[in-house]
N, CA, C and O atoms as a printed pandas DataFrame, in Angstrom:
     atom_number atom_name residue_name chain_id  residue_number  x_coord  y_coord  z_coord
0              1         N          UNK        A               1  100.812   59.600   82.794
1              2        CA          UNK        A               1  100.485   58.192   82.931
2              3         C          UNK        A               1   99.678   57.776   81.698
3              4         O          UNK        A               1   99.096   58.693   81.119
4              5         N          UNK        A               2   99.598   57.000   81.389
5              6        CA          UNK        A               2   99.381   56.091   79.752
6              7         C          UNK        A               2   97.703   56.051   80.148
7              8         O          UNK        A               2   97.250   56.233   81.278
8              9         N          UNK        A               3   97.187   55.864   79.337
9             10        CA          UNK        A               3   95.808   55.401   79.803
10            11         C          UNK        A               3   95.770   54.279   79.654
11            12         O          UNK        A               3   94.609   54.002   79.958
12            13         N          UNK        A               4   96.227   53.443   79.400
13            14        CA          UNK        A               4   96.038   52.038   80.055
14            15         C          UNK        A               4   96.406   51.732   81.650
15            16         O          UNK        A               4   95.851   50.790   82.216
16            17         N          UNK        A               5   97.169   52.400   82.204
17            18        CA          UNK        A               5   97.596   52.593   83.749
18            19         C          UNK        A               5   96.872   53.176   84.528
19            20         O          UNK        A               5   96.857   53.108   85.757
20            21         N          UNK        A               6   95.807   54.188   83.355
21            22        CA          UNK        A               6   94.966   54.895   84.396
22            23         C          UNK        A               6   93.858   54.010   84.323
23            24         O          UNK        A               6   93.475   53.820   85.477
24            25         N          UNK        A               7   93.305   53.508   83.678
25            26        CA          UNK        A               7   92.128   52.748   83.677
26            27         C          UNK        A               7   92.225   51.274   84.693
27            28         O          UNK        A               7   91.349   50.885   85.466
28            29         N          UNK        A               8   93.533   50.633   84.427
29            30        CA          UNK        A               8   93.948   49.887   85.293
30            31         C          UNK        A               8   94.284   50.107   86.818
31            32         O          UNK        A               8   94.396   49.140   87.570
32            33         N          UNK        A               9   94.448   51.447   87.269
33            34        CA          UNK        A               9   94.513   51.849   88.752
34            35         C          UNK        A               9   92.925   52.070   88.728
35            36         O          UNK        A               9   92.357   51.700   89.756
36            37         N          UNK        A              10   92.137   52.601   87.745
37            38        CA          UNK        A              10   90.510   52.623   88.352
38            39         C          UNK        A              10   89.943   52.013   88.702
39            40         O          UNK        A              10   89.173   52.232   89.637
40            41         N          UNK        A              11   90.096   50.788   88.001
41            42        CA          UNK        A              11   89.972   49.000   87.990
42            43         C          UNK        A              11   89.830   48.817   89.411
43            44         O          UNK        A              11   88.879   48.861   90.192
44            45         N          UNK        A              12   91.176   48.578   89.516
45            46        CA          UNK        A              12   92.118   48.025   91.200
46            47         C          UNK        A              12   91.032   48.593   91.705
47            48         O          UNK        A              12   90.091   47.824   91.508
48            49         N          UNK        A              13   90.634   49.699   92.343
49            50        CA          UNK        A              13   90.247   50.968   93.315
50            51         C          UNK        A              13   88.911   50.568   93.372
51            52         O          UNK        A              13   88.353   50.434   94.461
52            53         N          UNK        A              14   88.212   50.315   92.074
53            54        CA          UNK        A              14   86.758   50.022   91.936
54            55         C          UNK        A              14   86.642   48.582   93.135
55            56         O          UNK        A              14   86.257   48.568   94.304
56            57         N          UNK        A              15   87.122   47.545   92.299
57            58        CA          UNK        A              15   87.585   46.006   92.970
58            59         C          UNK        A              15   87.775   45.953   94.696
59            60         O          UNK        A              15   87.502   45.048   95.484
60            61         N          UNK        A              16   88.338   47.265   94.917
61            62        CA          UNK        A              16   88.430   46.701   96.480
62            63         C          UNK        A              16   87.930   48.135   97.234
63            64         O          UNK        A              16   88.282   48.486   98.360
64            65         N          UNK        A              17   86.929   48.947   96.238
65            66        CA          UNK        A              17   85.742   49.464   96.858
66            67         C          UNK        A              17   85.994   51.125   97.178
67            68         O          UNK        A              17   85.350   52.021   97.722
68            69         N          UNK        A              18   87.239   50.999   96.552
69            70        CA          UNK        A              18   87.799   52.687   96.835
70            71         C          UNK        A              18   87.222   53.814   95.910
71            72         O          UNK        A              18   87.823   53.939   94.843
72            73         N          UNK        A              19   86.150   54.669   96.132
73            74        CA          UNK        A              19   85.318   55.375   95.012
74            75         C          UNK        A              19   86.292   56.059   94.656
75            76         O          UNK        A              19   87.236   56.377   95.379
76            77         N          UNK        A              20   86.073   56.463   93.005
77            78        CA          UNK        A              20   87.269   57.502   92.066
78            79         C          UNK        A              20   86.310   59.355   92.329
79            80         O          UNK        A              20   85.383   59.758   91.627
80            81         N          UNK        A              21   86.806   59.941   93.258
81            82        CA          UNK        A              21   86.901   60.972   93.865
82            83         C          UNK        A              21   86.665   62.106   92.157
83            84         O          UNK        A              21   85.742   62.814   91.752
84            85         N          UNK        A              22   88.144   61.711   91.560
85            86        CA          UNK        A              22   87.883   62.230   90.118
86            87         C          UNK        A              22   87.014   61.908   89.275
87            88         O          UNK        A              22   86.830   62.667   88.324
88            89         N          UNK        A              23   86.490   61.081   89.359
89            90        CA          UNK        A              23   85.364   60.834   87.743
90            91         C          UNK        A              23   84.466   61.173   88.599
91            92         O          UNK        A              23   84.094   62.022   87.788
92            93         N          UNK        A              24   83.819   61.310   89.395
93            94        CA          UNK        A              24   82.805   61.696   90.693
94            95         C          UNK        A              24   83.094   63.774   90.074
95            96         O          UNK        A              24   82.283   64.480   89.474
96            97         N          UNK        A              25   84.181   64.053   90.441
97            98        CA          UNK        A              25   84.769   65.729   90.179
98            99         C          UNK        A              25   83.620   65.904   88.714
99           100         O          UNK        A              25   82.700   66.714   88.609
100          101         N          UNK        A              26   84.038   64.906   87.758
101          102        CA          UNK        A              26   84.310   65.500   86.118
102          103         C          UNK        A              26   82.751   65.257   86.030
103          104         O          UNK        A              26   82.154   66.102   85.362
104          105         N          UNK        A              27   81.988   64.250   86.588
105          106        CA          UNK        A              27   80.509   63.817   86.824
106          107         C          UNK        A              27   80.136   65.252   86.864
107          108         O          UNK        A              27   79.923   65.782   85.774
108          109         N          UNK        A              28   80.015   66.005   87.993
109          110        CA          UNK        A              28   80.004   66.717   88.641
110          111         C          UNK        A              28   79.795   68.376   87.534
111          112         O          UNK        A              28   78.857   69.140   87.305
112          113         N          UNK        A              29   81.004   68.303   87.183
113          114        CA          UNK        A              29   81.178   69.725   86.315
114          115         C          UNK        A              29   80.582   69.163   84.932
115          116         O          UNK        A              29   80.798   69.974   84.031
116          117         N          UNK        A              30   80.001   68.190   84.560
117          118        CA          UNK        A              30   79.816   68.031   83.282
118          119         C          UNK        A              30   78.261   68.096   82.783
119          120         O          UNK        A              30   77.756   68.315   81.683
120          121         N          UNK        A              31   77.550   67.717   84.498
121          122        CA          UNK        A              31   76.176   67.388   84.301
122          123         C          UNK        A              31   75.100   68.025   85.376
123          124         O          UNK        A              31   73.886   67.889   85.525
124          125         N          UNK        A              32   76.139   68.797   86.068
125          126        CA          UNK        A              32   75.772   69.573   87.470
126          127         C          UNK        A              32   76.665   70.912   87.584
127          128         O          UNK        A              32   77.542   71.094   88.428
128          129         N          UNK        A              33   76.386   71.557   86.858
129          130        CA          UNK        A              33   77.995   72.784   87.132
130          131         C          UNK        A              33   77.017   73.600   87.907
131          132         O          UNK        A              33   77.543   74.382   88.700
132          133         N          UNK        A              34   75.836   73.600   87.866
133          134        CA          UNK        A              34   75.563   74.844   88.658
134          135         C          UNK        A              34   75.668   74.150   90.611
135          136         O          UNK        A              34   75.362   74.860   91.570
136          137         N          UNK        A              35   76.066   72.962   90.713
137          138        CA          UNK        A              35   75.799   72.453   91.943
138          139         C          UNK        A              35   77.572   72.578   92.620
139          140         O          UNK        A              35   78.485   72.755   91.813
140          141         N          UNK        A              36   77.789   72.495   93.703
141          142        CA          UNK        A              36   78.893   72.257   94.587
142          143         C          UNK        A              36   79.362   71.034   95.007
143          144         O          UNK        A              36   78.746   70.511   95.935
144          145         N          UNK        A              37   80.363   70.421   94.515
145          146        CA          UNK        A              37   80.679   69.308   94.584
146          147         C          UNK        A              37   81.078   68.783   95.860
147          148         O          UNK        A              37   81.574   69.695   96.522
148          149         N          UNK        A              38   81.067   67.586   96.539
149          150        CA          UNK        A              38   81.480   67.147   98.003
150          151         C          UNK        A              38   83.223   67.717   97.793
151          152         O          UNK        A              38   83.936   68.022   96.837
152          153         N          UNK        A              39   83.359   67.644   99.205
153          154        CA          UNK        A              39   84.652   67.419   98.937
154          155         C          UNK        A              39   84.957   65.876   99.713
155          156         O          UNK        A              39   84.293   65.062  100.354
156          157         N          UNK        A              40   86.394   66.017   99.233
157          158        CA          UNK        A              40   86.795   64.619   98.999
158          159         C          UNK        A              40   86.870   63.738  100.326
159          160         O          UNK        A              40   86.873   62.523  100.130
160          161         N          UNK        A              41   86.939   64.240  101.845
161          162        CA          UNK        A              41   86.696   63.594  102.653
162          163         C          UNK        A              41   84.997   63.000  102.967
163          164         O          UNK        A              41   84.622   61.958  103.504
164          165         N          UNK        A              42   84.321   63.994  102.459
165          166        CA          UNK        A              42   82.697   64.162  102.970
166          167         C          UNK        A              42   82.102   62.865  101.549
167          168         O          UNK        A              42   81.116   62.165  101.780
168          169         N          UNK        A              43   82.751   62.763  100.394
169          170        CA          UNK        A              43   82.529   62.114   99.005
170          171         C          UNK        A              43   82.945   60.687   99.392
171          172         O          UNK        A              43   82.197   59.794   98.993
172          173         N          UNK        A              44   84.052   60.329  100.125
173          174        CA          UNK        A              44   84.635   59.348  100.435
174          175         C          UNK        A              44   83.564   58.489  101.534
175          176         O          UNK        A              44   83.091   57.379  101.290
176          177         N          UNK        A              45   83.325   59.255  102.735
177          178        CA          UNK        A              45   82.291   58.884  103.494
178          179         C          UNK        A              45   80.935   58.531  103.209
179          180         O          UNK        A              45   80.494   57.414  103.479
180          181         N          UNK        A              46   80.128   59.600  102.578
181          182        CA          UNK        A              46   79.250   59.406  102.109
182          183         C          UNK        A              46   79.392   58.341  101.086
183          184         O          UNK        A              46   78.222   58.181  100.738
184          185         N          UNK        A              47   80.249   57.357  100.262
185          186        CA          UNK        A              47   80.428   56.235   99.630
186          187         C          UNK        A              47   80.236   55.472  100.235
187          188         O          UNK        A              47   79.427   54.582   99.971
188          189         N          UNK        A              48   81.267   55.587  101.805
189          190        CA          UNK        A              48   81.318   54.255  102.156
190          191         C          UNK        A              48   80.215   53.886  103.044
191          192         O          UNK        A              48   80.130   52.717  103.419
192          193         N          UNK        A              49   79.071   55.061  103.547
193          194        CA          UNK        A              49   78.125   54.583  104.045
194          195         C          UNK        A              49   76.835   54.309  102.932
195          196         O          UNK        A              49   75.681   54.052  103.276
196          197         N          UNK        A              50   77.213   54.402  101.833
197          198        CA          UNK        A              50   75.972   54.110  100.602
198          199         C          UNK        A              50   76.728   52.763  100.274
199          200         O          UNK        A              50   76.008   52.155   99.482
200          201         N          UNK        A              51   78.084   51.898  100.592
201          202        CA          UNK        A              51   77.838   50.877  100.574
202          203         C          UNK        A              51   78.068   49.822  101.620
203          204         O          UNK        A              51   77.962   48.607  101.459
204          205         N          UNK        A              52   78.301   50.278  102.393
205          206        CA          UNK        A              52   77.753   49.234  103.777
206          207         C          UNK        A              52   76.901   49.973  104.894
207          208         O          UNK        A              52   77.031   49.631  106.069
208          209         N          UNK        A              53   76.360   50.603  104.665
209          210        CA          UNK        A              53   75.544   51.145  105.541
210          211         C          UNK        A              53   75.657   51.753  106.698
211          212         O          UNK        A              53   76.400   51.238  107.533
212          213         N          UNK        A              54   74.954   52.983  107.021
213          214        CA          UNK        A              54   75.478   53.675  108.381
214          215         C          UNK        A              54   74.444   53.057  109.839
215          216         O          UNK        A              54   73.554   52.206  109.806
216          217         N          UNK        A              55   74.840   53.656  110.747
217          218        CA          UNK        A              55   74.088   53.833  112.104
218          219         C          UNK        A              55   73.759   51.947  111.992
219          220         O          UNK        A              55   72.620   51.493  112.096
220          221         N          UNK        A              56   74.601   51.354  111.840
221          222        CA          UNK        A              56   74.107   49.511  112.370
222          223         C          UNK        A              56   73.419   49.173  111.161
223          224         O          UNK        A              56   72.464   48.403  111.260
224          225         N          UNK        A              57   73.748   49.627  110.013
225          226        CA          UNK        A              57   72.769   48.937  109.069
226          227         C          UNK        A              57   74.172   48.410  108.225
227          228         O          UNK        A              57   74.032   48.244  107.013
228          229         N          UNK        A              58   75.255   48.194  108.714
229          230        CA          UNK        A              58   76.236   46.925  108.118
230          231         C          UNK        A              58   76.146   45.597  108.830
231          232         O          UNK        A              58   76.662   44.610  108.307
232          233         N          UNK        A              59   75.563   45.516  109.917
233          234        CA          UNK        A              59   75.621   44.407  110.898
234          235         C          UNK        A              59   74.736   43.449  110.023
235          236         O          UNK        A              59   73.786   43.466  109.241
236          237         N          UNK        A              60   75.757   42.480  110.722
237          238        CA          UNK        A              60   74.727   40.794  110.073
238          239         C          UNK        A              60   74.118   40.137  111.212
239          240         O          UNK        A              60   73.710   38.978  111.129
240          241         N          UNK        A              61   74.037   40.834  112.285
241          242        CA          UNK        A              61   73.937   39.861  113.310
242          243         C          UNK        A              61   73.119   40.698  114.392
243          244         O          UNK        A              61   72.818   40.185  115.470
């Protein structure tokens, strides 16, 4: 894939909140190798409760 396609699917993914699992990976081995990286279900979750919040802390009401 071209890197203009890849940067443009990162784009999209960023935009409607989908964390990049891979640049999270390369984060990971580049600046933390001695640490164990999430894996990708536990990385995904843990996103989506760092951005709407867990246990009732998304509620507006």
């Amino acid at each position: 894939m071209s890197l203009f396609l890849h940067r443009l699917r990162q784009v999209a993914r960023m935009m409607v909140g989908v964390p990049d699992y891979d640049a999270y990976l390369r984060h990971m081995r580049e600046h933390h190798p001695e640490r164990v990286p999430m894996e990708r279900i536990a990385f995904f979750r843990e996103r989506q409760e760092a951005r709407y919040g867990g246990k009732n802390g998304g509620k507006c009401c």
